[in-house]
TORBA-657229 format. One line per 10 residues: number of its first residue (from 1); for each residue y, x negated, z negated of C-alpha. Coordinates in nm, 3 decimals, decimal comma. Layout:
N
NUM = Y/X/Z | ... .
This chain:
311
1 = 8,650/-10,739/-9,020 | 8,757/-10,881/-9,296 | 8,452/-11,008/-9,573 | 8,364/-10,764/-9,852 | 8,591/-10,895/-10,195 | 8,386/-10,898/-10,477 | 8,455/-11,021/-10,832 | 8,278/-11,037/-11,171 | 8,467/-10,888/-11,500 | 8,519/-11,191/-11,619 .
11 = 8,738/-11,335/-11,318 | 8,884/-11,038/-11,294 | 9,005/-11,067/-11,738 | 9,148/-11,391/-11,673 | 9,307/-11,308/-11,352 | 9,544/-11,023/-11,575 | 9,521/-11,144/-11,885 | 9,303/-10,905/-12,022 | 8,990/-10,878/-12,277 | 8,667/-10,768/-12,158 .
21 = 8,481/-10,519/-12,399 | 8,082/-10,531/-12,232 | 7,916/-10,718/-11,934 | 8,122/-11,004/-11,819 | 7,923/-11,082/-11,515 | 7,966/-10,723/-11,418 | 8,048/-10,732/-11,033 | 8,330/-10,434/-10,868 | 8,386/-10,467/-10,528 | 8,690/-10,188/-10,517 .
31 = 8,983/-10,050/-10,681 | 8,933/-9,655/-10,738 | 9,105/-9,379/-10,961 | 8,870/-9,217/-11,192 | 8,765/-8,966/-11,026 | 8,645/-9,128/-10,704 | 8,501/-9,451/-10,845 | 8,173/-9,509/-10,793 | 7,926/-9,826/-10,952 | 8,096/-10,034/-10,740 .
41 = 8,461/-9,967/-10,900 | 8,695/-10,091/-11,134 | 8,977/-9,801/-11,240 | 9,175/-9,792/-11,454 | 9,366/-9,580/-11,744 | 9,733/-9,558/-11,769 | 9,857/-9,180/-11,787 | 9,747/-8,985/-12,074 | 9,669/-8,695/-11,836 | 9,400/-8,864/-11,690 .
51 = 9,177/-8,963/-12,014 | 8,972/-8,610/-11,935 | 8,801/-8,863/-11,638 | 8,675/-9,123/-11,886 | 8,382/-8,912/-11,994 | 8,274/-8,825/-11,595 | 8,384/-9,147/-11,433 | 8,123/-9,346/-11,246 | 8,338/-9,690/-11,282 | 8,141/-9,994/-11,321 .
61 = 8,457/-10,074/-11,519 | 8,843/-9,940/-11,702 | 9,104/-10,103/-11,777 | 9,265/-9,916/-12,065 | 9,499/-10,011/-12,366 | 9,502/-10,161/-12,660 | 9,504/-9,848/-12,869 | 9,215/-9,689/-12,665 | 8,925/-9,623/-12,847 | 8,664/-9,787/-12,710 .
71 = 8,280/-9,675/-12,668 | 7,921/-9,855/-12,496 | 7,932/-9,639/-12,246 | 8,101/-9,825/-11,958 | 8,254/-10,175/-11,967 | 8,627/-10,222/-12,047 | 8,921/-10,432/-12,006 | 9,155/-10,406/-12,248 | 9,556/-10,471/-12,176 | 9,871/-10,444/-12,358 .
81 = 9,996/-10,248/-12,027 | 9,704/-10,103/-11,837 | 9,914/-10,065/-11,553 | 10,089/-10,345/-11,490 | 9,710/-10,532/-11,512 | 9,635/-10,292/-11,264 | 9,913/-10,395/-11,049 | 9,791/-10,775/-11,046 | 9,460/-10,676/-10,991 | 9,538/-10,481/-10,669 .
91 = 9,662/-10,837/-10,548 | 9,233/-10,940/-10,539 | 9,196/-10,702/-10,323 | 9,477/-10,678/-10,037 | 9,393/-10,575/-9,728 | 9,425/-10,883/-9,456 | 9,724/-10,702/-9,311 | 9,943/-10,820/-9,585 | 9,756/-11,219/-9,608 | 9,943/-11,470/-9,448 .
101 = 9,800/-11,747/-9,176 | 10,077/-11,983/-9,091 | 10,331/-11,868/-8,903 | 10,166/-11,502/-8,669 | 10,442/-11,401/-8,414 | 10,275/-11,074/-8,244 | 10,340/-11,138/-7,872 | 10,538/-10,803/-7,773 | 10,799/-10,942/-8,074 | 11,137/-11,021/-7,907 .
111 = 11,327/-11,287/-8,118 | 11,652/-11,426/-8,027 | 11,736/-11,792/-7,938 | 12,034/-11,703/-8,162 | 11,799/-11,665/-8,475 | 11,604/-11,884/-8,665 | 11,275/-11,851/-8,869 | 11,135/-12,016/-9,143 | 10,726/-12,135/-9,216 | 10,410/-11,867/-9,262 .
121 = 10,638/-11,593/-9,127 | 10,409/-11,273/-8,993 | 10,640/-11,111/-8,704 | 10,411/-10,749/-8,643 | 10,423/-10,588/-8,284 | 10,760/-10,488/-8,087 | 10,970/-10,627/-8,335 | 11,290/-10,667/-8,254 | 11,531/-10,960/-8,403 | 11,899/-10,977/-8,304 .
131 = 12,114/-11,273/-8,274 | 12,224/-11,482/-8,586 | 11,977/-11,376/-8,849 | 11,793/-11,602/-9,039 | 11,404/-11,543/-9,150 | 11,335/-11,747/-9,496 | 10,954/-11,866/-9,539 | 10,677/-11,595/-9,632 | 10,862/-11,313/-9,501 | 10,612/-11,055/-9,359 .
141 = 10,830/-10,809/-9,110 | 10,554/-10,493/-8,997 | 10,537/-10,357/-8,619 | 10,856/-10,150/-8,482 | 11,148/-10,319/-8,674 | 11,483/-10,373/-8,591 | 11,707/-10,687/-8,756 | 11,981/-10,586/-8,509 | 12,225/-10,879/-8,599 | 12,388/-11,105/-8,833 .
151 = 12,079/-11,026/-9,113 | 11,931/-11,314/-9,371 | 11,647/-11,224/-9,549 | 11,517/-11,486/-9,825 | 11,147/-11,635/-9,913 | 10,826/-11,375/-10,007 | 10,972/-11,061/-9,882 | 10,813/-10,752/-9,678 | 11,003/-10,499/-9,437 | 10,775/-10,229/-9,354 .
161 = 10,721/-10,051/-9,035 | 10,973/-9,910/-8,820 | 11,296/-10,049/-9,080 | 11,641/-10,108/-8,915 | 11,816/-10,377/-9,049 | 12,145/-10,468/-8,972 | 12,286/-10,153/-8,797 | 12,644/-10,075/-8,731 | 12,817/-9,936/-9,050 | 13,005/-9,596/-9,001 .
171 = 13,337/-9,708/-8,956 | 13,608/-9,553/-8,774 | 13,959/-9,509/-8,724 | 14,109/-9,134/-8,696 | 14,400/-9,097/-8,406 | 14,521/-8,831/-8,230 | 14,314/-8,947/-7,947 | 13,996/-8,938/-8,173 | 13,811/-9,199/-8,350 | 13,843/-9,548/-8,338 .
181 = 13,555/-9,740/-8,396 | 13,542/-10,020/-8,645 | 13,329/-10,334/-8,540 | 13,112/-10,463/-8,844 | 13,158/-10,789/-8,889 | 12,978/-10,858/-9,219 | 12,618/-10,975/-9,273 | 12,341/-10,788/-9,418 | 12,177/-11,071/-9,680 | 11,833/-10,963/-9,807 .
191 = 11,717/-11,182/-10,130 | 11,373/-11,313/-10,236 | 11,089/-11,061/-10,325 | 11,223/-10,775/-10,189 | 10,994/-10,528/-10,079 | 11,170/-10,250/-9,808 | 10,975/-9,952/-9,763 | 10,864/-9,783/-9,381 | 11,176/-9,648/-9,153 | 11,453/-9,735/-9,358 .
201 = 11,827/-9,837/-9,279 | 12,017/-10,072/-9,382 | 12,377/-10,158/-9,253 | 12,549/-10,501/-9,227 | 12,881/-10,557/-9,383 | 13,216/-10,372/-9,231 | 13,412/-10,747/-9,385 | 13,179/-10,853/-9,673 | 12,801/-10,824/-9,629 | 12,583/-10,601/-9,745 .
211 = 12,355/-10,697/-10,013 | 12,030/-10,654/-10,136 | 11,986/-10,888/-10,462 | 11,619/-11,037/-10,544 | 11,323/-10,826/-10,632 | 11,449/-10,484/-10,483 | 11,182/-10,211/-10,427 | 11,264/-9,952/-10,158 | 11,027/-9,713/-10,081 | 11,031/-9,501/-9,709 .
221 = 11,361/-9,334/-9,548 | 11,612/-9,496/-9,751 | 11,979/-9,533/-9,643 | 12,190/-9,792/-9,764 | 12,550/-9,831/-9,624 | 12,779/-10,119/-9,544 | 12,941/-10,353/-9,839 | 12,690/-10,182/-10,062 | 12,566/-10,425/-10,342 | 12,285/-10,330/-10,501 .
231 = 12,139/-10,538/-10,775 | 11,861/-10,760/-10,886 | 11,478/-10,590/-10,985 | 11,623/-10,246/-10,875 | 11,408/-9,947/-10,766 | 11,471/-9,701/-10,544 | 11,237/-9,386/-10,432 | 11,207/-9,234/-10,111 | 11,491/-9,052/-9,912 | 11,767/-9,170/-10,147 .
241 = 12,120/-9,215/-10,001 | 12,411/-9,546/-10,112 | 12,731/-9,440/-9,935 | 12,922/-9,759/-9,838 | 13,140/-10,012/-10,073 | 12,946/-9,917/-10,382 | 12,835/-10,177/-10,638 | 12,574/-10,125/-10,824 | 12,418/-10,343/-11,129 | 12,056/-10,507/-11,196 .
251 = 11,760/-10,254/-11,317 | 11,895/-9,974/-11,142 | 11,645/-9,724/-11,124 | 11,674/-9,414/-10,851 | 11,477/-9,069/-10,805 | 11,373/-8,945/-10,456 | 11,610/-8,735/-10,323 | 11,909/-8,858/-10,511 | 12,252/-8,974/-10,336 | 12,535/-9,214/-10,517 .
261 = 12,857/-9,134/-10,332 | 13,102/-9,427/-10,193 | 13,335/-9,675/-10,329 | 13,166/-9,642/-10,711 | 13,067/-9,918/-10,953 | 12,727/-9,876/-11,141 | 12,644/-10,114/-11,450 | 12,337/-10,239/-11,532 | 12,020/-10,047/-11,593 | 12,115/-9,735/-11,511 .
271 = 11,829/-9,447/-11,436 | 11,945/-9,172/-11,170 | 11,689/-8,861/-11,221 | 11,534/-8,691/-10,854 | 11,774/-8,505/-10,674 | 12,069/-8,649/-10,837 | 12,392/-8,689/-10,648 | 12,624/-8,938/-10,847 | 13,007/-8,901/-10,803 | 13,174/-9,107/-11,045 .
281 = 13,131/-9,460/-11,169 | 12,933/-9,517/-11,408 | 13,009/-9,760/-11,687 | 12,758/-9,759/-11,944 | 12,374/-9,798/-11,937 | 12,117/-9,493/-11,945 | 11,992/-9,232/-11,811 | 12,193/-8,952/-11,617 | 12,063/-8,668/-11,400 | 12,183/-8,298/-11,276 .
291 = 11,888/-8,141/-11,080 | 11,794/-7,708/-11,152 | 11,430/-7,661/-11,134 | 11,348/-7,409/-10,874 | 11,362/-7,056/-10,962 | 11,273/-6,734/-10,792 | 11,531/-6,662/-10,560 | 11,694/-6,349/-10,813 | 11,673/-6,543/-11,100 | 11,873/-6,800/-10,950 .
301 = 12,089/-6,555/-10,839 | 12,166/-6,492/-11,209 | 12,143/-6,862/-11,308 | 12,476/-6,937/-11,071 | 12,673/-6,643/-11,202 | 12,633/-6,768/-11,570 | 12,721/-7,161/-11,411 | 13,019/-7,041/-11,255 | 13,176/-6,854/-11,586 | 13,103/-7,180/-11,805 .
311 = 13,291/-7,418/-11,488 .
């Protein structure tokens, strides 16, 4: 078991730049939301919605913004962006599962001869990696994963459990004898400080390779297609579909549920709302979505007779 983390106020202000308002020497041993904190806690306040907790909180400590109004009550950091400091902070207090020691390989892991990895690489149990794939340094790759083939994946990145990686593309051929498969022969290249959420899939290239530009966040069941190029510091939520070929720009930003067709081109920070499904390219920067709020099943019955008449 890992030792208790414990911190005073004040290392905790200058490890996210913030300003403490009471006890500096203050010790928290935990991260907690309002609600569940206890004397032990530091929470924090970053959604509006949640300021009725301030006055019932048992926090040792909040962090909380610069336009908060502050009282003696409990002890407070202060920070330009609450949640971003809390963010850094949750960094003091990672679990060991995440903490790298040298290079941990777990000993079910099956790793190619074919395949090469770099230093302080943490291989979890049954893992799976496929000839010609190259592991950068500080990768951390979670139990039950699959880099079938032909996958690069850069320094400081994490694939969560049970991720494919590398998979065959859907490509094929129509005849009159049926389909014809198309062999992938494309990489799947995986940049620095990307961060792949639990049982996604991720295709290698049909020709080109599939690409996954530095700092993407994917969150759980998220498919990804061959050729697909998606962007630098993008963001996508869970169960989103990329059909193949398309090209998308940096700071895209993409709600659960939502699906971008094939073959498109996406510009630069561009926000998809949940339960979007884009169909055309888009060229210019914003934010774009097309989801109906659920109704009562008769209401909705009237809703798509009045959508039909203005199509």
């Amino acid at each position: 078991m890992s030792p208790k983390k414990e911190y005073s106020l004040a290392e905790i202000a200058e490890f996210i730049g913030s300003k403490i308002v009471g006890n500096s020497s203050a010790v928290v041993s935990n991260i907690a939301t309002l609600e569940n904190a206890t004397k032990e806690s530091i929470s924090f306040l970053a959604n509006k919605k949640y300021h009725k907790y301030i006055k019932t909180t048992l926090a040792n400590a909040v962090i909380v913004s610069t336009s908060f109004e502050i009282d003696d009550r409990l002890n407070y950091l202060v920070s330009e962006d609450p949640y971003l400091a809390y963010a850094k902070l949750t960094t003091l207090f990672k679990k060991s599962i995440y903490e790298l020691d040298n290079a941990i390989v777990h000993p079910s892991a099956v790793i190619s001869n074919e395949s090469k990895i770099g230093k302080d690489v943490s291989i979890g149990a049954n893992v799976v990696i496929g000839p010609n794939c190259i592991i950068g340094n500080n990768v951390i790759i979670k139990s039950n994963c699959s880099l079938v083939q032909d996958v690069e994946i850069e320094d400081f990145s994490v694939i969560h459990n049970g991720s494919v990686l590398g998979s065959d593309g859907f490509g094929y051929a129509p005849s009159k004898d049926g389909y014809v498969k198309i062999e992938q022969l494309g990489k799947l290249v995986i940049g620095k400080n990307v961060e792949i959420g639990a049982s996604c899939t991720i295709d290698r290239g049909a020709l080109d390779n599939t690409e996954i530009h530095d700092g993407v966040k994917l969150d759980n069941q998220i498919q990804i297609a061959h050729n697909v190029v998606l962007g630098e510091n993008s963001a996508i939520a869970a169960s989103c579909a990329i059909a193949g070929s398309t090209v998308i720009g940096k700071n895209f930003q993409m709600g659960g549920l939502s699906g971008v067709l094939g073959h498109l081109s996406i510009c630069d920070n561009v926000t998809i709302g949940a339960h979007t499904l884009i169909t055309k390219s888009i060229n210019e920067s914003g934010n774009y979505i097309g989801i109906m709020p659920a109704q009562k099943q008769k209401d909705w019955a009237k809703s798509s007779v009045f959508i039909k008449k203005r199509v």
